[in-house]
LOGU-619747 format. One record per residue (C-alpha): residue in three letters; x, y, z. Coordinates in Angstrom, 3 decimals, decimal comma. Example, Ala and Ser with C-alpha at 12.3 -4.5 7.8 and 13.67 -1.06 7.14 Angstrom:
2
  code         X         Y         Z
   ala    12,300    -4,500     7,800
   ser    13,670    -1,060     7,140
END
This chain:
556
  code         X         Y         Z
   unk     1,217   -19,763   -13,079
   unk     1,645   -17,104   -15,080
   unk     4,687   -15,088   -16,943
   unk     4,994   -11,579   -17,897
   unk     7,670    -9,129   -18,899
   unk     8,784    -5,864   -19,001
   unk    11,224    -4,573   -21,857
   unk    12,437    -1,277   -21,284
   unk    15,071     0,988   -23,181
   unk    18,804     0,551   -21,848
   unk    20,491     4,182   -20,989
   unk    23,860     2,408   -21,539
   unk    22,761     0,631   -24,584
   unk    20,397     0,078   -27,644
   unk    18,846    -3,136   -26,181
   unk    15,982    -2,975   -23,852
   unk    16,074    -4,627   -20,425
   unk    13,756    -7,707   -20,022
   unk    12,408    -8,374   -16,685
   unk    10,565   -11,500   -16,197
   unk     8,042   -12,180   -13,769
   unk     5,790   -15,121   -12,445
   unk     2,695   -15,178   -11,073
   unk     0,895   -17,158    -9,113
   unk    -2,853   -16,495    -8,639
   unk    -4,459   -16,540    -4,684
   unk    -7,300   -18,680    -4,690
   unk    -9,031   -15,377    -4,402
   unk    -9,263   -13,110    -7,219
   unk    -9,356    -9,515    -5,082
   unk    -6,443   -11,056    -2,623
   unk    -3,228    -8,906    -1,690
   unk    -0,195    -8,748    -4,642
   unk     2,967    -9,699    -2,843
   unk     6,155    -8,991    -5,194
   unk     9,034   -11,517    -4,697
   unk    12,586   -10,063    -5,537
   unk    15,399   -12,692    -5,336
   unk    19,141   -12,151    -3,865
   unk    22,259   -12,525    -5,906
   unk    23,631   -16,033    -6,766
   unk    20,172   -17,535    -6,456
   unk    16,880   -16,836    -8,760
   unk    13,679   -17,060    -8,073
   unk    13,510   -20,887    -7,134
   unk    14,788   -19,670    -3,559
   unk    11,204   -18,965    -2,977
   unk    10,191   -22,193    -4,648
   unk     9,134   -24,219    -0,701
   unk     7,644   -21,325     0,249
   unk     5,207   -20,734    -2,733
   unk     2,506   -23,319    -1,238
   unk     2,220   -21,128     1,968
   unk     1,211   -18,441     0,464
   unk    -1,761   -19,321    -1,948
   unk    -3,817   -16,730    -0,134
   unk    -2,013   -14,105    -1,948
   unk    -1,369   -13,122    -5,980
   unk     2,648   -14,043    -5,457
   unk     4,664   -12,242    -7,928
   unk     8,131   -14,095    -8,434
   unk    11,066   -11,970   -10,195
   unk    13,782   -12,569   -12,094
   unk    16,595   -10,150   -12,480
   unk    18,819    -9,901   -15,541
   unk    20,710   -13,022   -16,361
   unk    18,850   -14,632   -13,603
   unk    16,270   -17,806   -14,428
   unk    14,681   -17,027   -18,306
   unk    15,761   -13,033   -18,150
   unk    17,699   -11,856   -21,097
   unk    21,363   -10,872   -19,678
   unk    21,344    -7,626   -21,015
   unk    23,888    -4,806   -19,637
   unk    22,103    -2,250   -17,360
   unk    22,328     0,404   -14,702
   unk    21,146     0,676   -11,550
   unk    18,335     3,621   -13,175
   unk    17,651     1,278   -15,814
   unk    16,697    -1,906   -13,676
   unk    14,624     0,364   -10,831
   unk    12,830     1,929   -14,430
   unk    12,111    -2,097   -15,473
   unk    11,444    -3,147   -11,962
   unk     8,606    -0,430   -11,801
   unk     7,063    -1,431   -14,891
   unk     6,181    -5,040   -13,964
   unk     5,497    -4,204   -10,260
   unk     1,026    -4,671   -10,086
   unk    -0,485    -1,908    -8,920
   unk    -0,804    -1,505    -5,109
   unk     1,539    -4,331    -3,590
   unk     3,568    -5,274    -1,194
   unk     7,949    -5,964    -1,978
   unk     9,242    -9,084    -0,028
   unk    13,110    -8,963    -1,329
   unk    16,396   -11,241    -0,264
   unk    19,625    -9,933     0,082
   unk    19,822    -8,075    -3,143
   unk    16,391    -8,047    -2,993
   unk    15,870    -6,515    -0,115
   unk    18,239    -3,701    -1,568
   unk    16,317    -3,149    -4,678
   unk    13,051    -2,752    -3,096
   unk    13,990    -0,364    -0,492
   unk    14,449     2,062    -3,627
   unk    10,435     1,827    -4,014
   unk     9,528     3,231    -0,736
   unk     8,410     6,462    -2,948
   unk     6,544     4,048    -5,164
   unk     2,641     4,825    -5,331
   unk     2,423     1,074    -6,801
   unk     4,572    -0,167    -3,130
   unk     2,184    -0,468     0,141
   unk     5,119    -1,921     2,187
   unk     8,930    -3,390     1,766
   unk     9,779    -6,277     4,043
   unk    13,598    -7,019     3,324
   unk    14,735   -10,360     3,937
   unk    18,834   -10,262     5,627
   unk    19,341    -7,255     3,624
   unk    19,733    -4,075     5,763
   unk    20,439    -0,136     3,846
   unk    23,646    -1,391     2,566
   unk    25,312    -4,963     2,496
   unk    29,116    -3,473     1,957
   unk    30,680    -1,473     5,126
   unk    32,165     1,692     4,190
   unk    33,759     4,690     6,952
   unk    30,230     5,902     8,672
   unk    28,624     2,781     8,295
   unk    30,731    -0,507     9,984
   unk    27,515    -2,832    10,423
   unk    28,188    -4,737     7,084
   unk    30,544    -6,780     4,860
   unk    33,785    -5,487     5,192
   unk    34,925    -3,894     1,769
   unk    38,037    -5,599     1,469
   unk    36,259    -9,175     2,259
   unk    33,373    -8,298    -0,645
   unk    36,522    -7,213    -3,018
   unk    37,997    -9,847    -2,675
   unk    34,902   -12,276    -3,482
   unk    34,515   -10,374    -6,538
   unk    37,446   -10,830    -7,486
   unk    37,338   -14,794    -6,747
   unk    33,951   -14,696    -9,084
   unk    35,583   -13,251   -11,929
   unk    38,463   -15,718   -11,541
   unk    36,035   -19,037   -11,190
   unk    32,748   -18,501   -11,098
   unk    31,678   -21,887   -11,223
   unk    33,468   -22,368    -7,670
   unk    32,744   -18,964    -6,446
   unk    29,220   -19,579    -6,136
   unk    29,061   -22,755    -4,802
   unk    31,403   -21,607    -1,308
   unk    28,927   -18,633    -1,720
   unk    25,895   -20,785    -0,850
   unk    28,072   -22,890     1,167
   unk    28,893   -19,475     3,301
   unk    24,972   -18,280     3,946
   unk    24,452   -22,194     5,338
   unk    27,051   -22,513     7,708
   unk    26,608   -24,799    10,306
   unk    22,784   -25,342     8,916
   unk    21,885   -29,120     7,632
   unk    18,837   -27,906     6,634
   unk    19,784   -24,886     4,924
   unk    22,611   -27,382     2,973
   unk    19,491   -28,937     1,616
   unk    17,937   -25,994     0,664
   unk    20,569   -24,594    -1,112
   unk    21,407   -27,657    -2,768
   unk    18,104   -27,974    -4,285
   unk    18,120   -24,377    -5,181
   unk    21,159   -24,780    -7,334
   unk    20,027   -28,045    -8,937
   unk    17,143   -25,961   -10,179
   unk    19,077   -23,246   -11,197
   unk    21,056   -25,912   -12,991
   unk    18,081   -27,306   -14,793
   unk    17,237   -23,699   -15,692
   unk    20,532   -23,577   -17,368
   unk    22,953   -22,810   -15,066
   unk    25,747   -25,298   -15,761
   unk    29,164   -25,176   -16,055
   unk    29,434   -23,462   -19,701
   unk    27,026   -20,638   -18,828
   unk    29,535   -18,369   -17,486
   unk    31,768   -19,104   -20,571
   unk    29,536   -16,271   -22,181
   unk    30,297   -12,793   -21,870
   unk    26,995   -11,415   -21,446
   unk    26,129   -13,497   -19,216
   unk    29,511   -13,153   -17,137
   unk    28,985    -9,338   -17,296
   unk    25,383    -9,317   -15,919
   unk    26,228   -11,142   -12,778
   unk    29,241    -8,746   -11,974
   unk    26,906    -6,065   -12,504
   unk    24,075    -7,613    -9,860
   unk    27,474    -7,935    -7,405
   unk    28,574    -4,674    -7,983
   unk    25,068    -3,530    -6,491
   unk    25,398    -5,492    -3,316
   unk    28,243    -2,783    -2,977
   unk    26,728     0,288    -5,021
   unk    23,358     0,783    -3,580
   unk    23,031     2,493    -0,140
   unk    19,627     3,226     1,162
   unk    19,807     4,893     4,815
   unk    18,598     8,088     2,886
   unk    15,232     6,491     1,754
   unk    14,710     5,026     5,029
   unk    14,549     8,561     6,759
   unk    12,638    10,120     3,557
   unk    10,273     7,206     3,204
   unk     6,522     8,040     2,298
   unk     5,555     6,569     6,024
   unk     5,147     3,112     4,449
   unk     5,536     0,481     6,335
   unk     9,208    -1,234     6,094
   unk    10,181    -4,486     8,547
   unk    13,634    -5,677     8,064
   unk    14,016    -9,748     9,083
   unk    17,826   -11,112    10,020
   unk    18,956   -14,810    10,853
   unk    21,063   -14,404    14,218
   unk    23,738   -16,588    13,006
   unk    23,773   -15,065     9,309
   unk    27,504   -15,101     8,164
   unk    26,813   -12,569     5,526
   unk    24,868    -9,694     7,270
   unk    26,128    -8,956    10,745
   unk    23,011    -9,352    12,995
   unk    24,266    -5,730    15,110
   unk    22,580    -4,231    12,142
   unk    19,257    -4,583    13,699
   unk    20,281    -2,597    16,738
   unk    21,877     0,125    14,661
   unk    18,138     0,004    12,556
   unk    16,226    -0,147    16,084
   unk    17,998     2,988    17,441
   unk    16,878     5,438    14,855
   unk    13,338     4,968    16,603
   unk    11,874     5,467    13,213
   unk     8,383     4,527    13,684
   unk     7,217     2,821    10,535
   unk    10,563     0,531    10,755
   unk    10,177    -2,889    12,103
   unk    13,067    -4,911    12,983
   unk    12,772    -8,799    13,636
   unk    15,634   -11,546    14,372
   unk    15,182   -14,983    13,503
   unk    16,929   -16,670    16,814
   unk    19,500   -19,828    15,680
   unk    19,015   -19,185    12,487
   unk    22,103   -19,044    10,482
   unk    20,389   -18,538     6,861
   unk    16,592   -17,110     5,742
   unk    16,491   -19,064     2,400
   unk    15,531   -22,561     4,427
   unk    13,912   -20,941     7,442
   unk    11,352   -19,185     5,855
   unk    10,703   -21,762     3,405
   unk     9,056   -24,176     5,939
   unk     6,500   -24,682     8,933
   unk     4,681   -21,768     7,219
   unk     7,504   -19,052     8,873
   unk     7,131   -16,706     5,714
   unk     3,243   -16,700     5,674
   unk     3,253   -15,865     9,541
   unk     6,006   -13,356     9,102
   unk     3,891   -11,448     6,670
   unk     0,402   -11,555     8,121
   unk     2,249    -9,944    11,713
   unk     3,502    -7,502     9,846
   unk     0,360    -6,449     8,261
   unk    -1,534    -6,959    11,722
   unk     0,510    -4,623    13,107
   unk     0,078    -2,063     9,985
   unk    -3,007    -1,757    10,356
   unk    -3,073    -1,592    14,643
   unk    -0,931     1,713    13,491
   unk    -3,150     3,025    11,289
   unk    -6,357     2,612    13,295
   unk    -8,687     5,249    13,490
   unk   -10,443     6,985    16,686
   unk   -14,113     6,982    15,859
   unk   -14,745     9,511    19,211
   unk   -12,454    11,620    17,617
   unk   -14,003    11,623    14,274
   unk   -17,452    12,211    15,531
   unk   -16,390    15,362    17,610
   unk   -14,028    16,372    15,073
   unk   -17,275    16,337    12,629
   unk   -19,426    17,911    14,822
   unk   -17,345    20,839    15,634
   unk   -16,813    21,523    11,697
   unk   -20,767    21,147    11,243
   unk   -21,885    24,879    10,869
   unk   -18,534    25,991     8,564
   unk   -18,810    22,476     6,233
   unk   -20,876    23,585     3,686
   unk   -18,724    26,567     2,637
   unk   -15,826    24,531     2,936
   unk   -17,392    21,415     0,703
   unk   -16,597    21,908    -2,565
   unk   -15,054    18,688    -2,995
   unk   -17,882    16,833    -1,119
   unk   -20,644    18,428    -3,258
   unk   -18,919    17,556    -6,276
   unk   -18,673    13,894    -5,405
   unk   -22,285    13,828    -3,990
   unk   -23,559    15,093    -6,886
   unk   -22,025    12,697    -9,466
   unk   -22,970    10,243    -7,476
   unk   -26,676    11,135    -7,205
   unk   -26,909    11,114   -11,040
   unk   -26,287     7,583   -10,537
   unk   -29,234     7,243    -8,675
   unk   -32,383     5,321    -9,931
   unk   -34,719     8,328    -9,700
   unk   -37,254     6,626   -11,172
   unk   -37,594     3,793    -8,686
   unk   -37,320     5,836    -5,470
   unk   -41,111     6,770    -4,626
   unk   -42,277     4,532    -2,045
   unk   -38,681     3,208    -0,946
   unk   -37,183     3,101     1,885
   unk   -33,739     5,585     1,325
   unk   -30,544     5,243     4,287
   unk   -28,089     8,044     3,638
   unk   -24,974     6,701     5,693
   unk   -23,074     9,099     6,921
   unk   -25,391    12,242     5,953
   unk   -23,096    15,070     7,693
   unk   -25,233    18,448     6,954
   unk   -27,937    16,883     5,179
   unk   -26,526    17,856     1,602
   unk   -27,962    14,517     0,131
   unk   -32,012    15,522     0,784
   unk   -30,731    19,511    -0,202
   unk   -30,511    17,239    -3,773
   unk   -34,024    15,300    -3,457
   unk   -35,454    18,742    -2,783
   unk   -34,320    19,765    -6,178
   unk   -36,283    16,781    -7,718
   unk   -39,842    16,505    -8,734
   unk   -42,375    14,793    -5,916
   unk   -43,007    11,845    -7,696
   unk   -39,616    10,611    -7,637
   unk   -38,907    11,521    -4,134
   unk   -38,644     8,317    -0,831
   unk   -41,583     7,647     0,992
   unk   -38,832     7,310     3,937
   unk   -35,359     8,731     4,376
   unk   -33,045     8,000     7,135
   unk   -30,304    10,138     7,878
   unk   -27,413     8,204     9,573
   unk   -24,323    10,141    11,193
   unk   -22,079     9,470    13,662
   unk   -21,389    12,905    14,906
   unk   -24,416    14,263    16,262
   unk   -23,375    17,817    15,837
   unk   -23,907    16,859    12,195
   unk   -27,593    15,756    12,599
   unk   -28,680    18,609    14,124
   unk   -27,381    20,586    11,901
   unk   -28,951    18,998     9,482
   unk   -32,567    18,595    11,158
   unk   -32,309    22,499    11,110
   unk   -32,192    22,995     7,644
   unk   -35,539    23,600     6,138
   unk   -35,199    20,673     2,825
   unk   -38,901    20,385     1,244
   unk   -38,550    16,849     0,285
   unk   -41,740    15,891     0,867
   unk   -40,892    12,295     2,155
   unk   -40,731    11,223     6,154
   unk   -37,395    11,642     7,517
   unk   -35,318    10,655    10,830
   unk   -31,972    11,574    11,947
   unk   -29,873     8,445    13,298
   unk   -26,896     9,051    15,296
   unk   -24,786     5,487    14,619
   unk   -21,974     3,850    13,665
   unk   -22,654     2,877    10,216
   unk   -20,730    -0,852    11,541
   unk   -23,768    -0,891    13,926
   unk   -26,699    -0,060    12,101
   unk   -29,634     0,346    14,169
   unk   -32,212    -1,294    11,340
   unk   -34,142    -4,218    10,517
   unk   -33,049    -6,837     8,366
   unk   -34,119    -6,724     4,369
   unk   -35,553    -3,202     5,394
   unk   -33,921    -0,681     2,793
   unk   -34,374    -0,258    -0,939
   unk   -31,816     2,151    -1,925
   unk   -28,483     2,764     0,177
   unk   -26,367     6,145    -0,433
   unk   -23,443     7,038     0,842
   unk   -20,783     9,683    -0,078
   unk   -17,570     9,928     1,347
   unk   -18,307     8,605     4,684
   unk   -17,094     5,162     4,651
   unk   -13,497     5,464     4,681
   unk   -14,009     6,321     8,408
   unk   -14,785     2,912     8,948
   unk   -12,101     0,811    10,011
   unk   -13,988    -2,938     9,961
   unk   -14,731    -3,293     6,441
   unk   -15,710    -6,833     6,755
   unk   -18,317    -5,303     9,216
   unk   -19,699    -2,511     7,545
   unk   -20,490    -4,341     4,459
   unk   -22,444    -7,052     5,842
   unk   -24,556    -4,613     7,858
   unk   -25,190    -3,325     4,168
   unk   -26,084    -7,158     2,803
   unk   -28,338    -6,919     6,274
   unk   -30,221    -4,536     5,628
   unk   -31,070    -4,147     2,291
   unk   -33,561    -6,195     0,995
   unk   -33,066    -8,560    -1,800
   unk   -32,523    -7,141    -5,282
   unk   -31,980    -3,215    -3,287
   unk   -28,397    -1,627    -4,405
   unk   -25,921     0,537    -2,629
   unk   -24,131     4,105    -4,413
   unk   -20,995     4,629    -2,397
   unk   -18,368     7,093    -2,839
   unk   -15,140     6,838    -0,809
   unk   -11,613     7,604    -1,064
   unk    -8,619     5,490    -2,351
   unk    -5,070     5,193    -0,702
   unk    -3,631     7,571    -3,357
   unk    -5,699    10,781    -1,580
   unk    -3,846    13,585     0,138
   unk    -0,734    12,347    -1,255
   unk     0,928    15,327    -1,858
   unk     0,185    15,926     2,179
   unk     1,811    12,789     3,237
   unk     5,134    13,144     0,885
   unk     5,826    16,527     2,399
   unk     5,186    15,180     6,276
   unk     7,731    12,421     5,128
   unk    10,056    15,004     4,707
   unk     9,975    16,407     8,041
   unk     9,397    13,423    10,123
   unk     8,192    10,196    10,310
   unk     5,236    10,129    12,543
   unk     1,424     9,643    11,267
   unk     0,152    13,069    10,062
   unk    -1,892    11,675     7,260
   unk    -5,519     9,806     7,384
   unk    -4,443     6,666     5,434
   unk    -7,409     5,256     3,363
   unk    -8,337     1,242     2,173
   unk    -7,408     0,314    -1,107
   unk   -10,045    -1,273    -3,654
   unk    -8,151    -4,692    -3,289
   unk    -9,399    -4,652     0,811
   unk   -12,930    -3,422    -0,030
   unk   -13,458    -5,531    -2,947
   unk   -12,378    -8,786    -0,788
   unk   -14,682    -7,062     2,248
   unk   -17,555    -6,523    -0,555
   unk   -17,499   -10,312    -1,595
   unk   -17,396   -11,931     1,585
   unk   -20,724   -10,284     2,669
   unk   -22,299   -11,537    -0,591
   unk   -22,578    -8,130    -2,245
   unk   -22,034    -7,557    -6,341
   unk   -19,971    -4,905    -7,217
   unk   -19,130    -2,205   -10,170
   unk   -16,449     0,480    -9,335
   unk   -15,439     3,812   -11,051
   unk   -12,777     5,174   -10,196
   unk   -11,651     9,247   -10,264
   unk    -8,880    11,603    -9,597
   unk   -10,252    15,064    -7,999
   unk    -7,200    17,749    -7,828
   unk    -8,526    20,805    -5,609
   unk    -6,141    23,908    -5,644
   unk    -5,147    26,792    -3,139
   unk    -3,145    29,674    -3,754
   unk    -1,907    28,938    -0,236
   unk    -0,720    26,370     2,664
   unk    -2,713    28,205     5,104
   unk    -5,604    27,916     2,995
   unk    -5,337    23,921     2,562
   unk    -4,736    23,676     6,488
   unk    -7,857    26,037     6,777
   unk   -10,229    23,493     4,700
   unk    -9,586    20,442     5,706
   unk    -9,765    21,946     9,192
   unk   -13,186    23,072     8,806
   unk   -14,046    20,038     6,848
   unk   -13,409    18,060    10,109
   unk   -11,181    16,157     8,000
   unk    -7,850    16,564    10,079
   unk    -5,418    13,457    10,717
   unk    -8,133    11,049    12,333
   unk    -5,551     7,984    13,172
   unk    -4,773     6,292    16,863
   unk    -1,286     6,153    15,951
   unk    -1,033     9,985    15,568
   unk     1,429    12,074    17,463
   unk    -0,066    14,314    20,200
   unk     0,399    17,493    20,804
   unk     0,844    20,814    18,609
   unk     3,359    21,193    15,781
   unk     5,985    23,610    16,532
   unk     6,837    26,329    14,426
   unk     9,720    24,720    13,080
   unk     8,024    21,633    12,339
   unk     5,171    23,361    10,345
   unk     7,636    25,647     8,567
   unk     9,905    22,606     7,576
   unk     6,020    20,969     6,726
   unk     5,164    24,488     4,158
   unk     8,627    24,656     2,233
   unk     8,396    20,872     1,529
   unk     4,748    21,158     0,170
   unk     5,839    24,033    -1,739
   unk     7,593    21,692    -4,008
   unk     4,254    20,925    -5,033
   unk     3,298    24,159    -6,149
   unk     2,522    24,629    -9,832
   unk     4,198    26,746   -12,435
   unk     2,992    30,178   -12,942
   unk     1,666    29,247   -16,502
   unk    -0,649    26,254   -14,828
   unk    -2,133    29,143   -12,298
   unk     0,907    28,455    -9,569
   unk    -1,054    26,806    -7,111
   unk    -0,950    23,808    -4,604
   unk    -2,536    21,113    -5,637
   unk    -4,150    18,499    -3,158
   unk    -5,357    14,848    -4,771
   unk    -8,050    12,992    -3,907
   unk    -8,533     9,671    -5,603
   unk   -12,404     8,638    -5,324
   unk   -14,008     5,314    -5,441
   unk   -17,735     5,488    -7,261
   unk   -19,421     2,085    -6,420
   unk   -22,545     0,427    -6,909
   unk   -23,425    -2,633    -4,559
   unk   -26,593    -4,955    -5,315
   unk   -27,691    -7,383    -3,066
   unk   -28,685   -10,726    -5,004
   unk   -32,513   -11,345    -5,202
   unk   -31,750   -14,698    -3,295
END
């Protein structure tokens, strides 16, 4: 277990904002980072039975303001989303309760946030005039009132309330406070004014923050909203109301009998199955269509090249990484070698350090030929392979050198496609890979997220998933990582190149059909947000984050 903080500047005073967070290591160093965010009234020890069922993840536990070891310093709403942030690890997913659930919401335009599950917390938790499905306001006045009047009291019949009619939740609870007693919650800790203060504030949210706007503009992440049936705090009709706006990466699941989250998630291993379906069904959306790459790649074959700019540049920085030296008589596999640009490079190098062998492996066969067409002197024996690089059609221990530039993020079985590496490589042979990261084409999927919420945008596998892939199959790894901005003066021209580059929204989950005129002029004003000011050249940028690695297979 491990603690960290994050101390930020207050906007409403001179003291900084201390977040604190726990960790708890997976037994796995390269496993998911689940963020924890706890509800009002309880800490972070309402997570504290379901800790053990989730060692197969880096759990992050947080504690708000005046909440466990936190400092209970005044804030805003700005100022806790700005300390939030700063503590979040890079490329996670939020689990929040009640309040929780609230808070992380807000970090659906996060680029650290890969999904938000929200734990009997809907957009808002107080009802207001267009939106009944809540607290009514008078009810949630009137408990802030009582809090401010006996705090002590309050929150005990407030944990009484969420396990109504639940023996088992009673339990929970109960323990819950007695560790939130132990951690200094006793009868004299409201006597302070700070302390009194910061809790009013963290109820004043429960009725402040109202999220239905985020939900619509979310970045296409994935968001699942959980609620007990018999919750007497969030009306379960909420999850119809959620249901109906047929927004399709919103998931909504009732817990049936339960009258209270806290307890049921915290045994028989509900939480760890709760999250694992939700990521199943992530990544079902996000599945790619291989037939559909490999025509979409072989129609784009002849117009790639003067299209590529991008492509060359990564290819080339990665072939400087190449062991030139140690090539003649190996046995070279280009996966995924589209038009053939990696032996245009080989050409360019003297004889001696040219393969005795080179295999050129594609799945589109409109790429191969192509490529057999172009007249490369290498020098060396060549074939053209048309194969699914999770399928590859040689012999064990058979390849000394492996290179492969921006072709693997078409693969959707990682845990496949790098143990057909560790096959066929031979002991001691290495790997030069160059792929993309989740943060590419960004720009492309924020403005799509502002005109609807279907999947417009290839969505690619962050290092965390490869790395754990990469390990399993007994690989060693080194990674550098880039950023690559390419600009156009215009929309058209962006459509135009990744058109030709084959490139185009490659997912099973994609809507059919052509976009209509209104769609792709709602599409062209929101990515002109995007555009540049006239003193940076004015144009539209497009970012592609790119994954250098280098893979050895251990000599035994």
């Amino acid at each position: 277990m491990n603690s960290v903080a994050a101390n930020v500047p207050s906007m409403t005073t001179s003291q900084r904002i201390s977040i604190e967070c726990v960790a708890y290591p997976a037994l796995s160093d390269d496993a998911d980072h689940y963020v924890l965010i706890h509800g009002w009234g309880l800490g972070r020890d309402v997570w504290h039975r379901a800790l053990p069922q989730l060692r197969h993840v880096n759990v992050h536990c947080i504690s708000l303001p005046g909440f466990d070891q936190s400092p209970a310093t005044p804030y805003r709403l700005a100022d806790l989303l700005n300390a939030l942030e700063e503590v979040l690890p890079e490329s996670c997913h939020l689990v929040g309760y009640s309040l929780g659930g609230l808070l992380a919401q807000a970090f659906l335009s996060s680029k650290k946030v890969l999904s938000v599950t929200c734990l009997a917390a809907g957009p808002r938790f107080v009802a207001s005039s267009d939106w009944p499905h809540a607290m009514a306001e008078d009810v949630f006045e009137e408990f802030k009132a009582f809090f401010e009047r006996d705090p002590n009291t309050c929150l005990r019949r407030f944990m009484g309330l969420q396990s109504q009619g639940d023996a088992e939740q009673k339990k929970s609870l109960a323990q819950s406070l007695g560790l939130l007693n132990a951690n200094g919650l006793n009868a004299d800790y409201f006597s302070s004014p700070e302390n009194m203060a910061v809790w009013q504030k963290a109820l004043e949210l429960l009725g402040e923050v109202d999220n239905r706007k985020t939900l619509f503009e979310s970045h296409n992440k994935p968001v699942h909203f959980i609620f007990a049936e018999q919750d007497a705090l969030v009306p379960v009709s909420v999850a119809k109301i959620i249901e109906s706006w047929s927004l399709s990466h919103i998931k909504v699941s009732v817990v049936p009998g339960a009258h209270g989250l806290p307890s049921h998630l915290n045994q028989d291993n509900n939480i760890a199955r709760l999250l694992e379906a939700s990521q199943r069904e992530d990544r079902a959306r996000y599945r790619l269509d291989k037939s559909r790459i490999a025509r979409s790649f072989s129609r784009a074959a002849v117009s790639y090249d003067s299209v590529a700019g991008l492509q060359r540049q990564v290819c080339e920085h990665l072939f400087q990484q190449l062991p030139h030296e140690s090539l003649p008589d190996n046995v070279v596999l280009d996966l995924g070698s589209g038009t053939g640009y990696f032996s245009h490079l080989l050409a360019q190098r003297p004889e001696p350090e040219q393969p005795k062998q080179l295999f050129n492996l594609d799945l589109a066969e409109g790429m191969l030929r192509f490529s057999r067409e172009q007249e490369y002197s290498t020098g060396q024996l060549s074939h053209w392979l048309a194969a699914d690089a999770e399928a590859l059609p040689l012999a064990d221990n058979s390849v000394d050198c492996l290179f492969s530039s921006l072709a693997i993020q078409w693969c959707q079985q990682e845990d496949q496609l790098f143990s057909e590496i560790y096959r066929v490589l031979k002991p001691g042979a290495k790997a030069f890979i160059a792929t993309l990261g989740p943060e590419s084409l960004w720009q492309l999927r924020d403005a799509w997220a502002q005109v609807d919420d279907k999947v417009h945008v290839n969505r690619f596998t962050p290092w965390s998933d490869l790395k754990r892939s990469i390990d399993n199959a007994g690989l060693c790894s080194d990674i550098e990582k880039d950023e690559i901005v390419v600009r156009f003066d215009t929309f058209k021209q962006l459509r135009f190149d990744l058109k030709n580059l084959g490139a185009q929204n490659m997912n099973a989950g994609q809507e059919g059909g052509l976009s209509s005129r209104r769609r792709l002029e709602a599409l062209l004003k929101a990515y002109e947000g995007f555009r540049q000011a006239k003193s940076q050249g004015g144009q539209l940028p497009l970012s592609y984050e790119v994954y250098y690695l280098q893979l050895e297979k251990p000599e035994s």
